[in-house]
C-alpha positions in Angstrom: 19.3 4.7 -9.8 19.1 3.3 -6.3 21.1 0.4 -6.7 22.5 -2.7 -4.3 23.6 -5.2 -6.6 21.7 -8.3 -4.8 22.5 -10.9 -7.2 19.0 -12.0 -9.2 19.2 -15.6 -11.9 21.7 -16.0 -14.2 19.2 -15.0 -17.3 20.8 -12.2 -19.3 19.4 -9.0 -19.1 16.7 -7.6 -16.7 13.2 -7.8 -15.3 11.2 -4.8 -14.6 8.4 -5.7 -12.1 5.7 -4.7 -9.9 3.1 -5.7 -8.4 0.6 -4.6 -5.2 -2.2 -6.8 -3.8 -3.9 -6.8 -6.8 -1.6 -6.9 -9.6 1.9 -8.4 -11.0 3.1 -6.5 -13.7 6.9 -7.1 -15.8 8.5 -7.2 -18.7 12.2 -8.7 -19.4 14.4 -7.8 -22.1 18.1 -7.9 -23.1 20.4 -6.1 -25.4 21.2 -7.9 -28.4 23.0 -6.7 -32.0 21.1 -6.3 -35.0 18.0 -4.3 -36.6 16.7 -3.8 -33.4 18.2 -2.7 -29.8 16.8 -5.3 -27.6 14.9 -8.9 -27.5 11.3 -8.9 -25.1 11.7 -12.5 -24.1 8.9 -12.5 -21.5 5.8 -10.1 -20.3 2.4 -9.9 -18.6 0.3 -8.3 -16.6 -1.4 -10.6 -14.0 -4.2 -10.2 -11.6 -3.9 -11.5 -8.5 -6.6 -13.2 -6.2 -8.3 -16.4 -5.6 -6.7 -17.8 -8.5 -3.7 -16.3 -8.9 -0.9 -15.3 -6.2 2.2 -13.7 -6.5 4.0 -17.5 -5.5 1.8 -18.6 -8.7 3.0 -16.0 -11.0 6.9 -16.2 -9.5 7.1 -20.0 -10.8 4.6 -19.8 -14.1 6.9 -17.5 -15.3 10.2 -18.5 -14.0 10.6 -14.9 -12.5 13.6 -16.6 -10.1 15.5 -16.8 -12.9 15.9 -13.2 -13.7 17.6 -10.0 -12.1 15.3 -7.6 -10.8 14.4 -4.0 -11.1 11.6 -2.2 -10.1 10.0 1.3 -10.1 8.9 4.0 -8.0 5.9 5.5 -8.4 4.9 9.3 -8.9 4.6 10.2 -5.5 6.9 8.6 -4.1 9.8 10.4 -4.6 11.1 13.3 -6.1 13.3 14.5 -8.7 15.1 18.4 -8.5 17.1 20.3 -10.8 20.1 22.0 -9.2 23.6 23.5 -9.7 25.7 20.8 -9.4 28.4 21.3 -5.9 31.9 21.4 -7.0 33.2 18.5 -5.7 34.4 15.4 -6.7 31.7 12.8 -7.8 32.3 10.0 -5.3 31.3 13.8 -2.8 28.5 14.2 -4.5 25.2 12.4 -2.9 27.0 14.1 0.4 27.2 17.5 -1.0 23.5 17.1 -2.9 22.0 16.6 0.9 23.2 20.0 1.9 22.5 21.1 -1.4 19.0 20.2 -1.7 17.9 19.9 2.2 15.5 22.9 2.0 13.6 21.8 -0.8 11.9 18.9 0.5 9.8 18.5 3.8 11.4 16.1 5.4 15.1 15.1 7.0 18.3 14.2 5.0 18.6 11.8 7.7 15.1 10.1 6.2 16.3 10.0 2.6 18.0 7.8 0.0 19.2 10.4 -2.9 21.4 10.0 -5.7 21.3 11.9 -9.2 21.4 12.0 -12.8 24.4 14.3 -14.5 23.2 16.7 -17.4 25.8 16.3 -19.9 27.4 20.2 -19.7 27.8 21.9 -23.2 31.5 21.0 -24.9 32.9 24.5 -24.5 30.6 26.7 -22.4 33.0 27.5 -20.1 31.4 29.5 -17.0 28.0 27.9 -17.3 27.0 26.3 -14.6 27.0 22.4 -14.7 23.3 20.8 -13.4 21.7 17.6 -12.6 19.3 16.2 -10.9 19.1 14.5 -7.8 16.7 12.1 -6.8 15.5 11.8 -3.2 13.1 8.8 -1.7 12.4 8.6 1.9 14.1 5.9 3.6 11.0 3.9 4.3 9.9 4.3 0.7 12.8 2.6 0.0 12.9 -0.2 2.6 9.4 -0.9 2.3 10.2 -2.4 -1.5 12.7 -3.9 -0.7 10.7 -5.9 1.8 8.1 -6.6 -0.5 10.3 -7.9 -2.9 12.3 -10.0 -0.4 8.8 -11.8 1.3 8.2 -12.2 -2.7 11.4 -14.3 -2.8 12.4 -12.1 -5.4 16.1 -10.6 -6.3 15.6 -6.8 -5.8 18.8 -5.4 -7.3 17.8 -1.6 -8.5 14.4 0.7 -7.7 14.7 2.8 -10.8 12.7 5.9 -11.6 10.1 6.7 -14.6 12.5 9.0 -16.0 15.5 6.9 -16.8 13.1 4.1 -18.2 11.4 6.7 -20.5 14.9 8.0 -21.6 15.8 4.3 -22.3 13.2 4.2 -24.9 13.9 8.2 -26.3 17.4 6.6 -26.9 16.0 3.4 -29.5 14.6 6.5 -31.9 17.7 8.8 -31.8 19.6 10.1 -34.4 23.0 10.9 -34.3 23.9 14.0 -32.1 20.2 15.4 -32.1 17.8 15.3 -29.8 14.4 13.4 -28.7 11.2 14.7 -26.9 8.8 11.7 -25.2 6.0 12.0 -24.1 4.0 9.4 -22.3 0.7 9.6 -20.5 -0.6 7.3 -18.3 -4.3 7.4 -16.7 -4.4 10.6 -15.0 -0.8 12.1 -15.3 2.0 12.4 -17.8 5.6 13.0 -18.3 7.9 14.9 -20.7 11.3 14.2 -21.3 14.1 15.3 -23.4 17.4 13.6 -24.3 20.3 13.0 -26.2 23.1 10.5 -26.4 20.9 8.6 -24.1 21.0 11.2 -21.5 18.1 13.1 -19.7 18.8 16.7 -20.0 14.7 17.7 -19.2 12.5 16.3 -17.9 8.9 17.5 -17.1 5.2 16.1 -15.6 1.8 16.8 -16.8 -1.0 17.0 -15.1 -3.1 15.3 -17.6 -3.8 11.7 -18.5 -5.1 9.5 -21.7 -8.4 9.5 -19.9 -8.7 12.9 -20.6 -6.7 12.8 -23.6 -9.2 9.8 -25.0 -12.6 11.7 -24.3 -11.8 15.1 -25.3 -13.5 16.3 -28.2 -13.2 20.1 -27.9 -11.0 21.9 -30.5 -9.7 24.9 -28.1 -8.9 25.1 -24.8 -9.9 20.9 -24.1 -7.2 18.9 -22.4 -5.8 18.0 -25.8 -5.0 21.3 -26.9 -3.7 22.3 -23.1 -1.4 19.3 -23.2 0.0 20.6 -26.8 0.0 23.9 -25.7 2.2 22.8 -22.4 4.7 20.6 -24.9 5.0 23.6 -26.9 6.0 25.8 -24.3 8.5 23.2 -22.5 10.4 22.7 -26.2 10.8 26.4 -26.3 12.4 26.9 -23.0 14.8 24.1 -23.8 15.3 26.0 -26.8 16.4 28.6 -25.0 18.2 26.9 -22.2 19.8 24.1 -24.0 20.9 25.7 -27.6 24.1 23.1 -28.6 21.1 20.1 -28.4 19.0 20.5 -31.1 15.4 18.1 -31.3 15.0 16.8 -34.5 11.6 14.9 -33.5 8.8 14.7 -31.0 7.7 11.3 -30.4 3.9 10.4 -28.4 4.5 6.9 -26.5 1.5 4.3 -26.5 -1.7 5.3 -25.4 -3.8 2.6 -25.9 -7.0 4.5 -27.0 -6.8 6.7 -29.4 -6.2 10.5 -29.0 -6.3 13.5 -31.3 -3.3 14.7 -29.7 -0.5 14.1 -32.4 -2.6 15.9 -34.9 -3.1 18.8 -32.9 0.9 18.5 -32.2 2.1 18.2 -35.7 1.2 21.8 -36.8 2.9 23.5 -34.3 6.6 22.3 -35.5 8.6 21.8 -38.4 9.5 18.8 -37.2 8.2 15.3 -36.9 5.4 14.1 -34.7 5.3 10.6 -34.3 3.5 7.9 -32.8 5.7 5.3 -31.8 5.2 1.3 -32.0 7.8 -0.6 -29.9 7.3 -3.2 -32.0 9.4 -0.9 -34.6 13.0 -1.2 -31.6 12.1 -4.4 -29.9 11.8 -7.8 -31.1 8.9 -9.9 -29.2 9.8 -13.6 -28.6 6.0 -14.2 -30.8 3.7 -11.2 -31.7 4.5 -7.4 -30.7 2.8 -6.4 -27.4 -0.9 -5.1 -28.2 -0.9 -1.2 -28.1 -2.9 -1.4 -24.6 -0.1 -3.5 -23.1 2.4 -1.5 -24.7 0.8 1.3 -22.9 0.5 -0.4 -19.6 4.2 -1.7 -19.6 5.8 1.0 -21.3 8.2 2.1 -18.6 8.7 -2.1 -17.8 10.0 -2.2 -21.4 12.1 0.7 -20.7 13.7 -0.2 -17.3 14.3 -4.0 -18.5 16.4 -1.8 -21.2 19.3 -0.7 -18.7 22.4 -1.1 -19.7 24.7 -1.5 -16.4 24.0 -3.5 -13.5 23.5 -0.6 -11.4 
């Protein structure tokens, strides 16, 4: 996404990570070739205090050594769907500010924006071609950057949820068919669709695995909301998107369990799966727990891009 190329360590591959006053949080991987798209070389989440400060954790773990991305955080920026301008592409962040000025409440002037093509049908001549553009306020933008440079740390790309979601989509595809992913973290949670490794939909939730985790009703209860909502957002793209068809729905880590995917499961004729990432990525030692797994998920999934920027 937002990228400046500020050149990290010369370890191959990249290092999600964030971290606030009270906790460090990364993963690193790198592509490799074989049975499984990507090696985890290094991971953790650390809480930091009296025994533990972000100058501990930078040399315990070497974190010098690596090229750095982070992530924004719901909140803090947002993501639109529009009509792509008809322009060429190195006009397009230009023509995207006039594009998408009235749809957010505050100056063009004050934002960073780029966007995310949605791969237009081969064909469809006539239909309109869309993205989405992705808009963070300046000081959003500058105040990680700071963070990361009192940190003594290489920032080189502030990524979004989405892309690092549709990384992982992309290890469980099969050839020209689609994905659905849906992750849920505390007290929100995001649905995306893709293919080829591209985003075509994405979607948030307003429901978490805390909710997910306690429910025990078997209508109307957050679980059967959340189906209900995944339901509805498959048909639309249905609708919408008919040349991309989604062979499988797959429910990221959520630590606890839920009775979500067997509420799922009857509701399509497709699969509903529960996905390990110990099945795509190969840990240097044992796979990540399934609470880590859930707490790092979109770490694993930005430490998965493929480009420098």
């Amino acid at each position: 996404m937002f990228g400046w190329l500020t050149q990290g360590g010369r370890t191959p591959g990249w290092l999600a990570v964030s971290f606030d006053e009270t906790t460090v949080e990364f993963a690193h991987a790198r592509r490799v070739r074989g049975p499984k798209a990507a090696q985890v070389s290094t991971y953790a989440t650390r809480d930091l205090g009296a025994d533990a400060s972000i100058d501990r954790v930078k040399r315990d773990h070497k974190l010098s050594s690596y090229q750095c991305s982070t992530m924004l955080r719901p909140g803090e920026y947002d993501l639109l769907l529009v009509e792509a301008p008809n322009v060429p592409r190195a006009e397009m962040k230009s023509a995207l500010r006039w594009k998408v000025k009235d749809m957010v409440d505050y100056a063009m002037d004050e934002a960073t924006i780029d966007f995310l093509d949605i791969p237009a049908e081969e064909g469809a001549a006539g239909r309109a071609h869309q993205l989405y553009a992705v808009l963070a306020r300046n000081e959003v933008i500058q105040a990680r950057i700071q963070k990361f440079h009192d940190a003594g740390l290489a920032l080189s790309v502030i990524d979004i949820p989405e892309t690092a979601q549709r990384n992982i989509a992309a290890l469980y595809e099969d050839p020209d068919r689609g994905v659905a992913l849906a992750y849920f973290g505390s007290d929100w949670g995001l649905l995306t669709i893709s293919r080829r490794g591209e985003l075509y939909f994405s979607r948030r939730l307003d429901l978490g695995v805390e909710a997910l985790a306690a429910d025990q009703e078997d209508v109307g209860g957050p679980v059967d909301r959340v189906a209900l909502e995944i339901q509805r957002t498959l048909d639309h793209f249905e609708r919408q998107f008919r040349h991309v068809a989604v062979n499988k729905v797959l429910l990221g880590p959520t630590g606890r369990p839920t009775r979500l995917r067997e509420v799922l499961q009857p509701r399509f004729e497709m699969p509903v799966q529960q996905i390990d990432l110990g099945d795509v990525l190969a840990f240097n030692g044992a796979p990540a727990d399934p609470n880590t797994q859930w707490r790092l998920f979109h770490h694993f999934g930005a430490a998965l891009r493929d480009t420098p920027t």
